[in-house]
C-alpha positions as CSV (number, residue, x, y, z in Angstrom):
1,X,0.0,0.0,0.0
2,X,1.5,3.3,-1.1
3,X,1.3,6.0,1.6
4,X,1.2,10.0,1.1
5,X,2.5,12.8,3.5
6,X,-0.1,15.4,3.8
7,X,1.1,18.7,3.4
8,X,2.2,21.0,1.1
9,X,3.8,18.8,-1.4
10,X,5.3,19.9,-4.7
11,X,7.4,17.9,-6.7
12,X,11.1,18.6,-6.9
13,X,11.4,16.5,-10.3
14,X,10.1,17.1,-13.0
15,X,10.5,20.8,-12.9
16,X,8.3,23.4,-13.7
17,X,6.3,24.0,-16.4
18,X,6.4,25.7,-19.6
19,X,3.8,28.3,-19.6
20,X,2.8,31.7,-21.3
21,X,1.6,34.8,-20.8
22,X,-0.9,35.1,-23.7
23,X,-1.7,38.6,-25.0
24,X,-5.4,38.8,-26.0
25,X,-6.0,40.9,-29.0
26,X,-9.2,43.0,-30.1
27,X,-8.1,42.8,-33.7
28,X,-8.4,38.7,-33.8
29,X,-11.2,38.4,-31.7
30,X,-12.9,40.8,-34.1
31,X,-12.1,38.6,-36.8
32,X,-12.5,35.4,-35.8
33,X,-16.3,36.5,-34.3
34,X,-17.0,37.9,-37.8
35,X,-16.9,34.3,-39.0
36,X,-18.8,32.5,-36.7
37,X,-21.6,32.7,-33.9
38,X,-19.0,33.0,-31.3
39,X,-18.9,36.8,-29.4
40,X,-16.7,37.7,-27.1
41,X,-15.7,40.3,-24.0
42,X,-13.1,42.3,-24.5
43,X,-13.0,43.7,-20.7
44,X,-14.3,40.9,-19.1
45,X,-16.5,41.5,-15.6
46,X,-14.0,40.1,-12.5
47,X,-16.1,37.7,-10.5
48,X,-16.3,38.5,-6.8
49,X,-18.1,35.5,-5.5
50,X,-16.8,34.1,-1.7
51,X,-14.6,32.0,-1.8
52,X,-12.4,32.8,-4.9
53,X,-9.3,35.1,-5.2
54,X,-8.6,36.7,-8.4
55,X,-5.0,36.4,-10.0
56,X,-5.7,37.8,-13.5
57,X,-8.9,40.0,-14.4
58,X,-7.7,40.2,-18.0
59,X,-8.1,36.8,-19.0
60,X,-10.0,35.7,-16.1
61,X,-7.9,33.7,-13.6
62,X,-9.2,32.7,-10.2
63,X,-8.0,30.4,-7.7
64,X,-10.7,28.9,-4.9
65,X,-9.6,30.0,-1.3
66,X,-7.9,27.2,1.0
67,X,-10.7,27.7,3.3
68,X,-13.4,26.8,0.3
69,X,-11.7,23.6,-0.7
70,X,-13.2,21.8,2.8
71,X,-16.7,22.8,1.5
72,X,-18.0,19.1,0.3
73,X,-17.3,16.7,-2.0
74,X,-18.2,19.0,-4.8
75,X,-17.6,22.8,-5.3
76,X,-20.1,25.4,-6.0
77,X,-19.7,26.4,-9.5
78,X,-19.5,29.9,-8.2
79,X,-16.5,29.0,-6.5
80,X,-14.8,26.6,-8.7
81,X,-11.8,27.6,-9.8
82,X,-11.0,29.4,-13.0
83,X,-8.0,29.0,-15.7
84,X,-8.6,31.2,-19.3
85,X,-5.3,31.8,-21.8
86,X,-8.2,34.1,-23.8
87,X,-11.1,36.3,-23.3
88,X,-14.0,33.9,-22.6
89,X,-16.4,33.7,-25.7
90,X,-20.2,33.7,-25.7
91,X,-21.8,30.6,-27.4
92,X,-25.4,30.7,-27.9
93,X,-27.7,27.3,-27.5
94,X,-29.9,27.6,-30.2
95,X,-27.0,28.2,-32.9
96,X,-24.2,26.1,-31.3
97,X,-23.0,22.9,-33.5
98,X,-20.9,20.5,-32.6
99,X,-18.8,19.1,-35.3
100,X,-16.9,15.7,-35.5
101,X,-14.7,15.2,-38.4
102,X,-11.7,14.3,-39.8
103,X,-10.8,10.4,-40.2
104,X,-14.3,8.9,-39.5
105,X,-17.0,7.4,-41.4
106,X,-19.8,9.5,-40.6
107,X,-19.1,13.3,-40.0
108,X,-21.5,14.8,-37.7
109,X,-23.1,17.8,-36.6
110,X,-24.8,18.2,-33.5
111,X,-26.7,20.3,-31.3
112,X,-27.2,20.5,-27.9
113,X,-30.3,19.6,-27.7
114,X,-29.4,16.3,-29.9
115,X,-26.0,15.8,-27.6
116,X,-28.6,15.6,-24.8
117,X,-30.5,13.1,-25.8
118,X,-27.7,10.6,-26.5
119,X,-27.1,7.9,-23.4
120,X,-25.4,10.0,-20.5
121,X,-23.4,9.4,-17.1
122,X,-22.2,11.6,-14.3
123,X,-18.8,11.7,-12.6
124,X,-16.9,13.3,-9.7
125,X,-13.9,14.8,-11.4
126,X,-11.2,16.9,-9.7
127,X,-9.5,19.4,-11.8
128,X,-6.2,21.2,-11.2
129,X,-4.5,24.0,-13.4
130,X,-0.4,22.1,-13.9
131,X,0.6,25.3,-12.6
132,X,-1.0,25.2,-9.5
133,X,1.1,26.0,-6.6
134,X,3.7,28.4,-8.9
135,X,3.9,31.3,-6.7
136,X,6.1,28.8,-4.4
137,X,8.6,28.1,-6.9
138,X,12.2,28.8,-5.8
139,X,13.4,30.2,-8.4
140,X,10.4,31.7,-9.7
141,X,8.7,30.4,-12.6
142,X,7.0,31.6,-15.7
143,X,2.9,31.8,-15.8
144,X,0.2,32.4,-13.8
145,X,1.3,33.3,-9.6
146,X,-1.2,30.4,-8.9
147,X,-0.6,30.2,-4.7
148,X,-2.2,26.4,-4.2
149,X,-6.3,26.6,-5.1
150,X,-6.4,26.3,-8.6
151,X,-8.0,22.8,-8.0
152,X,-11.7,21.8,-7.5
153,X,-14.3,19.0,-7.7
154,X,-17.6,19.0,-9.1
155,X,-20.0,16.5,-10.5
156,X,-20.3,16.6,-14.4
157,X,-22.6,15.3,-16.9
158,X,-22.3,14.6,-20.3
159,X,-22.2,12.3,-22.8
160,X,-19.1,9.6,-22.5
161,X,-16.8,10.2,-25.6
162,X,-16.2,7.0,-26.3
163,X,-20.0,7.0,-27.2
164,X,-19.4,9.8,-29.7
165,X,-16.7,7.5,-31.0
166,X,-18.8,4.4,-32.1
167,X,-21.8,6.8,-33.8
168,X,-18.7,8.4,-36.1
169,X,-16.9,5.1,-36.6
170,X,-13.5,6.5,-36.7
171,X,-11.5,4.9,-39.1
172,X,-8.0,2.5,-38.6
173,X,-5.1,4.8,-39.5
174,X,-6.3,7.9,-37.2
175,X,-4.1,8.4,-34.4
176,X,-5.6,11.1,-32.3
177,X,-8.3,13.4,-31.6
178,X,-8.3,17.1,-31.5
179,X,-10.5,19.3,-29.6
180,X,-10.9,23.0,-30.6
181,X,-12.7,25.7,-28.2
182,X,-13.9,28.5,-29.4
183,X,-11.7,30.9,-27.1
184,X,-9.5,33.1,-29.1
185,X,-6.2,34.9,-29.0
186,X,-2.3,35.5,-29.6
187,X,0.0,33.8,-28.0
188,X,3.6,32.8,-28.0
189,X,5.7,34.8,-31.0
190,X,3.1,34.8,-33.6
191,X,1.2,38.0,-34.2
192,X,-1.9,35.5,-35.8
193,X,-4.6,34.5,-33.4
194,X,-5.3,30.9,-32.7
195,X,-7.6,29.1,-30.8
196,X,-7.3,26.5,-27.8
197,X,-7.0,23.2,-28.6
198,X,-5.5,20.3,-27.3
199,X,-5.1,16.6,-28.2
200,X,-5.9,12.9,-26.9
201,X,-4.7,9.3,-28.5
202,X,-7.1,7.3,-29.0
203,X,-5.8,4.8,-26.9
204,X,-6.0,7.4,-24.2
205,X,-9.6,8.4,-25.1
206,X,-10.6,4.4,-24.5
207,X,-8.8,3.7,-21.3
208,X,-10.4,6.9,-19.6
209,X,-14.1,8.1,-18.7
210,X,-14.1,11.4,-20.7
211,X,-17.1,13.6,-21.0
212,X,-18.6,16.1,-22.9
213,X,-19.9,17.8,-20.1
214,X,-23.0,19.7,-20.2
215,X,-24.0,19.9,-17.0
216,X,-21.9,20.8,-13.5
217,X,-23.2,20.1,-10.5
218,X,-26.9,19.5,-11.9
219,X,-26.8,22.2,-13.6
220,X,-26.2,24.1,-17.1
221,X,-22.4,24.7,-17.3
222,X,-21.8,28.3,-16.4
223,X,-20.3,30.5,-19.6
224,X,-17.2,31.2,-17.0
225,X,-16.8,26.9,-17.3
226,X,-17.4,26.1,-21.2
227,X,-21.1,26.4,-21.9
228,X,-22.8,24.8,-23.4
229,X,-20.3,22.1,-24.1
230,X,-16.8,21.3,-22.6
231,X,-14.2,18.3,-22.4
232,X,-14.1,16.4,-19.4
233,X,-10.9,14.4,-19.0
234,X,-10.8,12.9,-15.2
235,X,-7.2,12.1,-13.9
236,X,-5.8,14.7,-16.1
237,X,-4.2,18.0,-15.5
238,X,-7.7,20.5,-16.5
239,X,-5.5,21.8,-19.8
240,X,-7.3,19.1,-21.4
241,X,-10.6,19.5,-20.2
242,X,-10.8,22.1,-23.6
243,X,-14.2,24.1,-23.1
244,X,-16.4,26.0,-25.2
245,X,-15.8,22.6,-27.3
246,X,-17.2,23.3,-31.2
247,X,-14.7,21.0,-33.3
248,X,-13.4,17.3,-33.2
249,X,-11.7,15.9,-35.2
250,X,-9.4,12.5,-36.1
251,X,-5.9,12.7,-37.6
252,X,-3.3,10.3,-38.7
253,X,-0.3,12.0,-36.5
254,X,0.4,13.4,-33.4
255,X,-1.1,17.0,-33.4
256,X,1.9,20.4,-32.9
257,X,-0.6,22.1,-31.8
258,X,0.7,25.2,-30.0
259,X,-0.7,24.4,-26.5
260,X,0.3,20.8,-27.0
261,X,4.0,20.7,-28.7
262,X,5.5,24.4,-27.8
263,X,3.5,24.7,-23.6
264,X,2.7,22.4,-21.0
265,X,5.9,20.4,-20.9
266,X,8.1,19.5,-17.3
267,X,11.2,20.4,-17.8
268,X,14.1,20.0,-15.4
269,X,17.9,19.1,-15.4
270,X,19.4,15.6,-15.5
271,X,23.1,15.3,-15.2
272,X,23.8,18.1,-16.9
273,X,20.8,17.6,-20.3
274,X,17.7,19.5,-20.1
275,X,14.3,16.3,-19.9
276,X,11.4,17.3,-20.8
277,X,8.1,15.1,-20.4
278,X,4.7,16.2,-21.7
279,X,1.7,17.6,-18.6
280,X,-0.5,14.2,-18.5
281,X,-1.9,12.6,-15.4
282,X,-2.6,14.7,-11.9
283,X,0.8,13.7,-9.6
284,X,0.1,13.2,-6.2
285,X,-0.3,16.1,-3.8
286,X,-2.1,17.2,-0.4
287,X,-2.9,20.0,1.5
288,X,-3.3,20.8,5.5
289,X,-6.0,23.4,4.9
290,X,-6.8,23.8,9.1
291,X,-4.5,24.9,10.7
292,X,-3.3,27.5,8.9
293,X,0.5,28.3,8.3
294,X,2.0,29.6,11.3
295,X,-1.0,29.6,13.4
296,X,-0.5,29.5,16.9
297,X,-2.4,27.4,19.2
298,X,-2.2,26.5,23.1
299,X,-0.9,23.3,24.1
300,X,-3.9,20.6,24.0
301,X,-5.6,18.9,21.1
302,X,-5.8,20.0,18.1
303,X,-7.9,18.8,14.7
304,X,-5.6,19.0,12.0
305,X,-7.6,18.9,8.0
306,X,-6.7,18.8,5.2
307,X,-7.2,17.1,1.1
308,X,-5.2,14.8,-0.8
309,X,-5.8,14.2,-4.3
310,X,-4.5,12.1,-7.3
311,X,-4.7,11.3,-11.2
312,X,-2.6,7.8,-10.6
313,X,-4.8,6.0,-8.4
314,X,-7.4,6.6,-5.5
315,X,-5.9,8.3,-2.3
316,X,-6.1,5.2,0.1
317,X,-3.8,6.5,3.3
318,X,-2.5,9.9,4.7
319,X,-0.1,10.5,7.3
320,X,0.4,14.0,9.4
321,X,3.5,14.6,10.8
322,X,3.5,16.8,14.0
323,X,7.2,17.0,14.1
324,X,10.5,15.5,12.5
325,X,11.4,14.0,15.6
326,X,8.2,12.1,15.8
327,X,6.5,9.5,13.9
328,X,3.9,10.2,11.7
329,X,0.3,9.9,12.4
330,X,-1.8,7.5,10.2
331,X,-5.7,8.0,8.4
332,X,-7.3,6.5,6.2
333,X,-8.0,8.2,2.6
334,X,-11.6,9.0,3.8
């Protein structure tokens, strides 16, 4: 049985990882909105709900406070946290298609009201930005100044993508899905806007529970959290949870897209040669969230709480230690 520390645990190896800074532009958005149904915000309104601390008004980044992440199983929506690289777009229901193409035998186009009608599950999935915990990086790292909330769980509904997957009947040689949101922007070098999308091998898409959420926490996904329609990938890091989902589709090699071949990559030293390993699975970490650091407290009793999460495998054990001189306490995973 492997047992876990609880604490403040980041990983000393791999490193940390690759990010950017986008820079939104009113000139692509324009654009890009001309072509399709997709609006956007170009000064977007900074949320203020409890429980959420605001790292970026412009794109939208909040973090959920420690104190919020001992709510429940499941995070209010209102306090779940937020990641954007782009302004957030405004997708309307009775316009919005989602298209699946590329390498299959039937192309489709659907709406929501036709996505809800296919069969339909719902999962507990815990989400967490691959920067999370940044702003403790020594030396600092590039990105967002995430402190250690950009992780939450909710319950999401949708309809399993490997259902999607039979109606299409993707063919032999395709290799991988891509996922396209409608969120658009400039990032990296290039002065040309692109939009978010992200990637998943097949044999990744049929080992996994994936979603195309909906629904969060019985209800209508939020427009802050991808309505109408957004990826759902449990285990993973949220970058490919893609949201505002419009496009699918099936292609014979591995995708270079920007956000998948030039960002989220670990990279760290190894006898003297730069490694580098793609942003996958959720690693193991935990959190005391009560106390709170250097809290003081008379001598006595004290409850000591905390979360402990994991992409790998279900958190079975934790273990507190009080002191380095002492043993560590035991728990269960419950």
């Amino acid at each position: 049985m492997k047992k876990y520390r609880l604490g403040i645990s980041l990983p000393a190896e791999p490193g940390p990882v690759r990010n950017v800074r986008e820079r939104p532009n009113a000139e692509c958005v324009a654009h890009l909105a001309a072509t399709d149904h997709t609006t956007f915000d170009p000064t977007p309104k900074v949320m203020t709900a409890p429980g959420l601390v605001v790292r970026c008004a412009d794109p939208l980044n909040c973090e959920t406070s420690i104190q919020a992440l001992m709510g429940g199983v499941a995070m209010p929506s209102a306090r779940f946290y937020l990641r954007n690289h782009f302004p957030i777009p405004r997708l309307e229901a009775n316009n919005y298609r989602l298209t699946i193409g590329g390498l299959v035998r039937h192309p489709l186009s659907l709406s929501l009201q036709e996505l809800r009608t296919m069969p339909s599950c719902s999962r507990f999935v815990t989400l967490e930005c691959a920067g999370n915990g940044r702003a403790l990086f020594d030396p600092p790292a590039e990105g967002e100044r995430w402190e250690l909330g950009a992780v939450s769980t909710s319950e999401w509904t949708g309809v399993p993508l490997v259902e999607l997957l039979k109606r299409v009947g993707v063919l032999t040689e395709a290799r991988e899905a891509v996922f396209r949101g409608a969120d658009v922007g400039v990032a990296g070098e290039s002065s040309q806007p692109i939009r978010f999308e992200r990637s998943l091998r097949l044999d990744e898409i049929h080992i996994g529970d994936a979603l195309l959420a909906y629904a969060m926490n019985g209800e209508p996904l939020s427009r802050e959290h991808g309505y109408p329609v957004r990826l759902v990938v449990p285990d993973w890091y949220a970058v490919a949870s893609v949201k505002w989902l419009t496009d699918i589709r099936f292609i014979d090699r591995s995708f270079s897209g920007f956000f998948q071949a030039d960002r989220y990559w670990y990279q760290w030293n190894r006898e003297g040669q730069v490694a580098a390993e793609p942003v996958t699975i959720q690693k193991v970490r935990s959190l005391i969230t009560e106390p709170s650091p250097n809290q003081e407290f008379r001598r006595g009793e004290l409850a000591i709480r905390g979360v402990a999460w994991s992409g790998a495998a279900p958190i079975e054990c934790v273990e507190v230690s009080v002191a380095r001189c002492l043993p560590a306490l035991g728990g269960d995973g419950n």
